[in-house]
N, C-alpha and C positions, 0 to 999 in steps of 0.2 A: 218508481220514483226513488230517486236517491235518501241515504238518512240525513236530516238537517245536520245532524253534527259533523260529517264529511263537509259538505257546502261550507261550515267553519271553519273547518281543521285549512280544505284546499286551498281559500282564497285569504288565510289571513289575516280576518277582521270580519265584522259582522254583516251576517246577509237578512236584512230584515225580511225580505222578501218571502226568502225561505220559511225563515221563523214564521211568520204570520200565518202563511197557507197548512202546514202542520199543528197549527197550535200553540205553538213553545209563549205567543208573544199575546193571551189572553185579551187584555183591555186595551189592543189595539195602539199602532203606531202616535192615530193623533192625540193621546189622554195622555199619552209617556215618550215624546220626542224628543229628550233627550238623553233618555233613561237605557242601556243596555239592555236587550231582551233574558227574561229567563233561560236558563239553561239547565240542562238534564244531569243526572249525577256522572253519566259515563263522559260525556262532554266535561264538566267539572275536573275531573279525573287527569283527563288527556290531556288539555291546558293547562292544569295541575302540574304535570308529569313535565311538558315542553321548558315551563318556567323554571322546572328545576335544573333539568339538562341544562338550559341555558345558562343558570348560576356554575354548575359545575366547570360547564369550559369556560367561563369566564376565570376559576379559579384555578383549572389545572393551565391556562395562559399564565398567572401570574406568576407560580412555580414553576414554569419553564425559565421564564423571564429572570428567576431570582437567584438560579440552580445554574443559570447559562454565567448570570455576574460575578455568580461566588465561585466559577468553575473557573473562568476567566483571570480573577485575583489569585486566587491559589497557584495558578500556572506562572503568574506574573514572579509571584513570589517565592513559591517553595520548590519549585521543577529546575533541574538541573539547566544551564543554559546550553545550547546544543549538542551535537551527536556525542555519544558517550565514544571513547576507546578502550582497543581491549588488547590487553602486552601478554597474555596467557591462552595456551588453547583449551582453556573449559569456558571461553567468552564473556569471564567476569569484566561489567562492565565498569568503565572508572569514568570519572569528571577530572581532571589534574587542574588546580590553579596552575594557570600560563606560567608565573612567575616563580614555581618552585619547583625543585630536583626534580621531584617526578616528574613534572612533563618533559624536562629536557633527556630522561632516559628514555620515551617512549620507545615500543618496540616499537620497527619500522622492517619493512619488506628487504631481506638482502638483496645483491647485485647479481644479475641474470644477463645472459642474451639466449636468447631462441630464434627462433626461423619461422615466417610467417606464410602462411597458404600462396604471396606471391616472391616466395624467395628471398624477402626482407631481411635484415635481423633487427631484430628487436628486444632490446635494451631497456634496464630501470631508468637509464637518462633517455628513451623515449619517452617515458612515462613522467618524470620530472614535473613539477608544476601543473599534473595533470590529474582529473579524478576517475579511476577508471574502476570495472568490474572484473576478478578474476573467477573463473569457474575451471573445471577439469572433467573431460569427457574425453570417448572415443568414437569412430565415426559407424564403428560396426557394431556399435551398443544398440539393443534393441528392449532396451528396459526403460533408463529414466530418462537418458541423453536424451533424444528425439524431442522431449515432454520441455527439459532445460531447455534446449536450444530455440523450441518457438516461442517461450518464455524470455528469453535474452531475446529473440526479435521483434518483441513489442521494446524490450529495449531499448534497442539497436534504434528504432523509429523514433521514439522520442525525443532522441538528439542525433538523429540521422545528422544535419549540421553546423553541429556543434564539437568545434576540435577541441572544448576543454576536456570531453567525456571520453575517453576509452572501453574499449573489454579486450581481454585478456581469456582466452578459452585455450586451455594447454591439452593436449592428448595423451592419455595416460598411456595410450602403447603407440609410443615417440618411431617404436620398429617396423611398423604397419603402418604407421600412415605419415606418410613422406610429404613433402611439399604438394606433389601431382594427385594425392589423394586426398590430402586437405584441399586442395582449388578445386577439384570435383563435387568435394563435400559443401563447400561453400556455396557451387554455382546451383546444384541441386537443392537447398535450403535457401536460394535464393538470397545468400548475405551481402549486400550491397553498400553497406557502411562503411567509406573505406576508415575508420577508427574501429571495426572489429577486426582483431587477430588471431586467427585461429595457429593455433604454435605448437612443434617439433623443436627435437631438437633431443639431446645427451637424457638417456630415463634416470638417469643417478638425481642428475642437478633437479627435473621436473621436478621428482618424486621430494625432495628433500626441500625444494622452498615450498614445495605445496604443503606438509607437513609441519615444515617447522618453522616458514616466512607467513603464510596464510593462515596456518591454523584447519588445513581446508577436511580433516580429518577427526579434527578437537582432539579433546585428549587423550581419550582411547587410542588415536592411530601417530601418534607424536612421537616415536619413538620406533616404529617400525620401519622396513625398508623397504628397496626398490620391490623385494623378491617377494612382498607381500601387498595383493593388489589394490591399488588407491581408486575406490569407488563412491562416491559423495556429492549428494544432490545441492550443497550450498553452494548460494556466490556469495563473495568475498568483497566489500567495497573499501577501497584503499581511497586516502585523500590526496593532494597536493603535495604533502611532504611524507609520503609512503607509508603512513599508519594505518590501521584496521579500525574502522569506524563503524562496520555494520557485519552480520551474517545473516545471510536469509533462503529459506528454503527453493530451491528452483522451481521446482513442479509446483507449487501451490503460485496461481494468479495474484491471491492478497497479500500476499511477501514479496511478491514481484512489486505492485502496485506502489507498498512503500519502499521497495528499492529503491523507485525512480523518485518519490519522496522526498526520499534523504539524499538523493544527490543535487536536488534542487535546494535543498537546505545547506550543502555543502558549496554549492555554488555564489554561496555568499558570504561564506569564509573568508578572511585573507590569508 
């Protein structure tokens, strides 16, 4: 036979029945009909113990609740309003009021053309008015590229079509991998966006806005050159009007995640 205090615990309220046939309920249902039957000290205990539990999450509910509004006001007030910029490659981040010097100095991405995996060129006045992602790999990399690239095509998918969003993935050895080996590379990685640009072109120019337009090195590699090799898992998020609004690691998923984050935040710029 089961213990009466289970029959209580299971069904949530009293089981006279129970009670009665065990004992617990001495002078019998009709003397004390409206009276709750005796209970045992371990019974006592458990009921005890549920009532408590129940206060508890009734109060860590109201500290979420209170932690969620005061988290909420805080952000309303004292957080910087949107994506910060950054005019230096150690990625100190700034806020500029719209309205003063600084912001009308910001750094902004120099002027480029490169050659695209379909023979394209491709221009900062392609990019004009647009928010895209720059990164720098090569197609015979067997380190972090591969890891970048299917990272950029969760990307890629996100705004499969949406021509406000660009990328930008430059090749760091421009010698090797020509147009026909970039459209191999593409069709093998299966890049079907036509807003991803996989890009060749001059290694002086690559290496040198990657460096010192991007930042894509930081500041350890700002100052070096073609002859020393540009290898660097960040992407690069440029706005609308060519500024560096973001850095994030490629290979790790949760830097990707807010990548596409911030470009939906940036999509509501003007």
């Amino acid at each position: 036979m089961k213990d009466s205090n289970s029959n209580l615990l299971s069904t949530g309220g009293w089981r006279r029945d129970a009670l009665w046939q065990e004992g617990h309920y001495p002078a019998g249902p009709a003397k004390y009909p409206s009276m709750p039957p005796p209970v045992g000290k371990e019974l006592y205990a458990a009921l005890a113990l549920h009532s408590l539990i129940g206060s508890f999450k009734a109060i860590a509910l109201f500290l979420v609740v209170i932690t969620t509004l005061y988290g909420c006001s805080r952000t309303e007030k004292n957080d910087p309003p949107g994506l910060p910029y950054f005019n230096t490659p150690d990625f100190t981040p700034t806020w500029p009021d719209k309205n003063s010097a600084a912001y009308q100095q910001m750094h902004t991405i120099p002027a480029f053309t490169f050659t695209d995996q379909y023979g394209k060129s491709i221009s900062n006045g392609t990019v004009t008015g647009k928010i895209y992602v720059a990164d720098f790999f090569f197609t015979r990399c067997g380190s972090i590229c591969p890891k970048m690239t299917d990272n950029m095509s969760v990307v890629a998918r996100t705004f499969m079509h949406n021509d406000t969003v660009m990328i930008l993935s430059h090749s760091v050895t421009p010698e090797l991998d020509n147009v026909s080996v970039l459209k191999a590379y593409a069709e093998h990685k299966k890049i079907i966006n036509p807003n991803w640009h996989l890009l060749t072109g001059d290694k002086t120019a690559i290496y040198n806005i990657a460096r010192r337009g991007y930042f894509a090195d930081e500041a350890i590699g700002y100052d070096k050159d073609e002859s020393q090799f540009l290898h660097t898992e960040n992407f690069i998020l440029v706005d609308k009007h060519g500024r560096i609004r973001g850095v994030y690691n490629g290979t790790i998923m949760f830097e990707v995640e807010n990548l596409i984050r911030h470009i939906k935040i940036l999509e509501q710029e003007g």
